[in-house]
N, C-alpha and C positions, 0 to 999 in steps of 0.2 A: 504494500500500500504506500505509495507515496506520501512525503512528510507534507504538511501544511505550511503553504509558503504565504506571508502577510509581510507588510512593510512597516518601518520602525512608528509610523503614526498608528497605525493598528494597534501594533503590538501596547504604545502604552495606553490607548482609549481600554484594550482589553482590559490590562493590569488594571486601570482606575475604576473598570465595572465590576471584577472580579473583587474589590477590595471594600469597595461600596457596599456590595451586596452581603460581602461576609460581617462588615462592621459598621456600625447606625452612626460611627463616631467619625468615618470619615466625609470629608469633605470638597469643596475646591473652591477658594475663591481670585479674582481677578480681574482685570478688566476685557469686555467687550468678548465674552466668553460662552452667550449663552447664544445671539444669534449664528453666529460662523460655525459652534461647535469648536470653538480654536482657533486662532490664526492660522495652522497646519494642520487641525483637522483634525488634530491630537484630543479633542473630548466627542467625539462624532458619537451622537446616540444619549450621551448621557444628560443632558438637558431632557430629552423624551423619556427617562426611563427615575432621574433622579432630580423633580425636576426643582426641588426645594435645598439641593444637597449640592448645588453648582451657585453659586451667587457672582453677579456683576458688581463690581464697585469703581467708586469715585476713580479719578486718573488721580493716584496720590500713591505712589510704592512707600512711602513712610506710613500711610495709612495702612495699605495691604500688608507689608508684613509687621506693621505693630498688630492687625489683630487675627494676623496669624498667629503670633507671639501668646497673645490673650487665650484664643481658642485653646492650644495645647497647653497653656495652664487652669485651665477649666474642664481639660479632661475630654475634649476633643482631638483627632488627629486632621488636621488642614493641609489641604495642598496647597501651597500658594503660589500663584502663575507671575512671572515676572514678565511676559510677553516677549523681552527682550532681554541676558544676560547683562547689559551695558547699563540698564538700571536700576542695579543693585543697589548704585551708588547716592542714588535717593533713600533708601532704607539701610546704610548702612550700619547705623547706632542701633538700629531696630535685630540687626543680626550680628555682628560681633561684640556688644557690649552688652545687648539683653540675652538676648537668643542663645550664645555662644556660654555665658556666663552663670544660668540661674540655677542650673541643676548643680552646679560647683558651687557657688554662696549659699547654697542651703543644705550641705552635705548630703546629698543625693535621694533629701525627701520630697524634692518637685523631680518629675519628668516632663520632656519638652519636648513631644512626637510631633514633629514637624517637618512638611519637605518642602523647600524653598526651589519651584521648576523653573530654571534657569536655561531660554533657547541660547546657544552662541556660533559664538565662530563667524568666519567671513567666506569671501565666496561669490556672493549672490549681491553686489555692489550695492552693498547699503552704507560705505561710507563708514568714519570715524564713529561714527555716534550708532551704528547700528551692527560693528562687524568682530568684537574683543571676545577674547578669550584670557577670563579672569580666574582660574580655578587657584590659581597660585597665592591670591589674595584670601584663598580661605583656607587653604592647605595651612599657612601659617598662623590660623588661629585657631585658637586651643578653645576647644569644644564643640569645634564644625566636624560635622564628616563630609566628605568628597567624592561624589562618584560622579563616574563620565563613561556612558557605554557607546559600543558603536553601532553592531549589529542588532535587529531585532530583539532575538530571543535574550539577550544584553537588557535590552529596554524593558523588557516586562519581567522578566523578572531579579532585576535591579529596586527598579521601582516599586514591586510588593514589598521586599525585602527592609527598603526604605521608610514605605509607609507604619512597617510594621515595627520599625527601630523606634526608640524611646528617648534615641536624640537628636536634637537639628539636622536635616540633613541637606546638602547642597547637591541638587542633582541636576546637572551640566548636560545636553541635548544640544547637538551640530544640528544648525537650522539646513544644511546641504545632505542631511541623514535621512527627514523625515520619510523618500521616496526609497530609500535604502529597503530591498526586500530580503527576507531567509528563511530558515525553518525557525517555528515557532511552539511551541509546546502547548496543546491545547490545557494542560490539569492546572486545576486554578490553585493546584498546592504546591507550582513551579517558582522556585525562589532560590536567586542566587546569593548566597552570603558576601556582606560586603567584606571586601578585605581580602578578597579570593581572585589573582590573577588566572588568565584563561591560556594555556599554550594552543596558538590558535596556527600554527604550524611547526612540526617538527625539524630542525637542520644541526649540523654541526661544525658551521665556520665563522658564526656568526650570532649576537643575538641581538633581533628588534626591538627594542622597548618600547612601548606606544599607547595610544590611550586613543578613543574617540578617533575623526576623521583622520586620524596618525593611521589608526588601524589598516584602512583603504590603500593609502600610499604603499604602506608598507607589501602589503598584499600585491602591487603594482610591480613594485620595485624586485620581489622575489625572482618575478620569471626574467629580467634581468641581468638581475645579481647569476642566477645558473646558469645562461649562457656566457658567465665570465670565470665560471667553476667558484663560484663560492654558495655555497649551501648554509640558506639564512635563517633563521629560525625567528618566531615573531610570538612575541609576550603581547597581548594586551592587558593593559594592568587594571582596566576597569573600574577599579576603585582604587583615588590616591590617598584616600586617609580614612581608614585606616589603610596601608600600602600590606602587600603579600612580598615580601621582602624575601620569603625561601624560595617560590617559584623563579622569583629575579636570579638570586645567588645560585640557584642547580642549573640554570641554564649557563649562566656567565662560568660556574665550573666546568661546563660540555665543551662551550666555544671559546673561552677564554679573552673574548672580543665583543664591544657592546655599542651602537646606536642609537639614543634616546630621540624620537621621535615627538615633536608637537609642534602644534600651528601657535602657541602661545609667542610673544614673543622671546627673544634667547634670555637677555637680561634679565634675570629675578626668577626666572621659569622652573615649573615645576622637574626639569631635567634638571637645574644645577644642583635638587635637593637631593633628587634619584643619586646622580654622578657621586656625591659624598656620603650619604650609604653605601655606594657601592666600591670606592674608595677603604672604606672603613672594613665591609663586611667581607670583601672577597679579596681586595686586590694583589695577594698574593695568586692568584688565578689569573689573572690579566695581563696578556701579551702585548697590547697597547690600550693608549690611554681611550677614554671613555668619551668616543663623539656625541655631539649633539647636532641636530637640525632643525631648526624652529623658524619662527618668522623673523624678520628684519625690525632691529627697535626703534621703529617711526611709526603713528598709528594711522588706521588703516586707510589706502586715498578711496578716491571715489573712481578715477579712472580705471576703467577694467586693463589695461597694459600694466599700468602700475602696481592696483592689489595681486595682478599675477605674479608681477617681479617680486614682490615685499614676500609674498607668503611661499613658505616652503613644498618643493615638489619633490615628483621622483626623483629627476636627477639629482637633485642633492644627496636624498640617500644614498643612491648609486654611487656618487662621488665618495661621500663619507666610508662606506663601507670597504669600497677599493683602495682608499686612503691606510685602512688599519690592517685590510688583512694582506696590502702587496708591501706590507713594509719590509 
């Protein structure tokens, strides 16, 4: 029997029905959410099915995730839609100084089940103010969690897994994903643990480390890479906080060689964190030093020649990974 093939907007409309339905306490609110079903289509269905359990609000992200904030301490779990990853930055005091902070100030007798739905990434020329990839800004704060999946069955069940977590969670979604198709798992008790890297192809001359639309390139870059005889192996790391740190180190023990893969920009990037774990945890394994490929630190233009140039491609990988293994 053939597997069931859906696209990443599917997959998380499913996860958000499936989680609805099992619990009275989830929710979603947002702006401009109930006529579209989503800006990408990402809530299709459940406005007709939940239709008191999806709420539009004000254009105010300080408002949206304060009472995000609110909800999960009154014992609700809330989705809260950001439309746009870039405007976090309107709620930012609402998520790393409240959100980030309360279940620590109270010695872990509040819990704070909340997913903050973050679209990002660029791509689809929407310019400086529509095109960032911020994960790194909450990687570094102490009591977010991090996830960023790529493929489908990534998406759904990341996102149960999420909703069903007890703490903040920042869930990162590439706006160039949504059309992304794969197998999907239809049992609504499919749940990927966060913190659980995917080996999403086996090699031994090389390891990808990547996350989100990193994943794709990477994947590009493979058939490549073997017609140059280097057999590459590709980590999606799925979720960066909590990070799967032994998946990382048993590959970098196989290949002894590593690539960190993101569209974020290089500077500050969630790769110079990766690079210093892995500095730390392996690097007596390590035949050469530990590349990175990200985007260019200028944000993002509007010109489509330009955000091609700015943001990272195959050949960069190609290039990077011929760099370390023809040394």
């Amino acid at each position: 029997m053939p597997k069931r093939i859906i696209n990443c907007s599917a997959a998380l409309a499913e996860a958000l029905h499936e989680e609805m339905r099992r619990d009275d306490t989830v929710f979603i609110l947002g702006e401009d959410l109930v006529a579209h079903g989503g800006i990408f289509g990402q809530f299709k269905g459940i406005p007709e099915n939940f239709p008191e359990r999806i709420l539009d609000t004000p254009i105010s992200e300080t408002c949206i995730a304060g009472c995000g904030v609110g909800a999960a301490l009154a014992g609700m779990r809330p989705v809260v839609d950001f439309h746009f990853s870039d405007f976090v930055t309107c709620g930012m005091d609402e998520l790393c100084n409240q959100a980030a902070k309360i279940r620590y100030m109270s010695g872990g007798q509040v819990k704070l089940p909340v997913v903050f739905w973050c679209p990002d990434g660029a791509g689809l020329r929407g310019a400086a103010h529509h095109s960032q990839s911020l994960e790194a800004w909450f990687v570094h704060t102490p009591g977010l969690k991090v996830v960023v999946p790529s493929e489908p069955a990534d998406v759904k069940g990341l996102m149960k897994a999420s909703i069903r977590d007890d703490d903040p969670v920042m869930f990162f979604q590439h706006k160039r994903l949504f059309a992304k198709q794969g197998p999907v798992p239809e049992d609504p008790e499919f749940i990927i643990p966060l913190g659980k890297a995917a080996v999403k192809r086996k090699g031994k001359d090389i390891s990808l480390l990547t996350y989100g639309i990193g994943f794709y390139l990477c994947k590009e870059a493979v058939g490549e890479l073997a017609n140059l005889n280097i057999d590459a192996e590709i980590i999606d790391l799925r979720s960066l906080k909590p990070i799967d740190m032994i998946t990382v180190a048993d590959s970098i023990r196989k290949t002894h060689r590593a690539v960190i893969v993101h569209e974020a920009c290089l500077t500050g990037g969630f790769g110079a964190e990766l690079v210093a774990r892995i500095q730390t945890e392996v690097f007596d394994y390590l035949d050469a030093p530990v590349s990175r490929v990200a985007a260019r630190d200028v944000p993002i233009p509007f010109s489509p020649p330009m955000e091609d140039f700015v943001l990272p491609g195959v050949s960069n990988i190609i290039e990077a990974a011929k760099a370390i293994c023809y040394r």
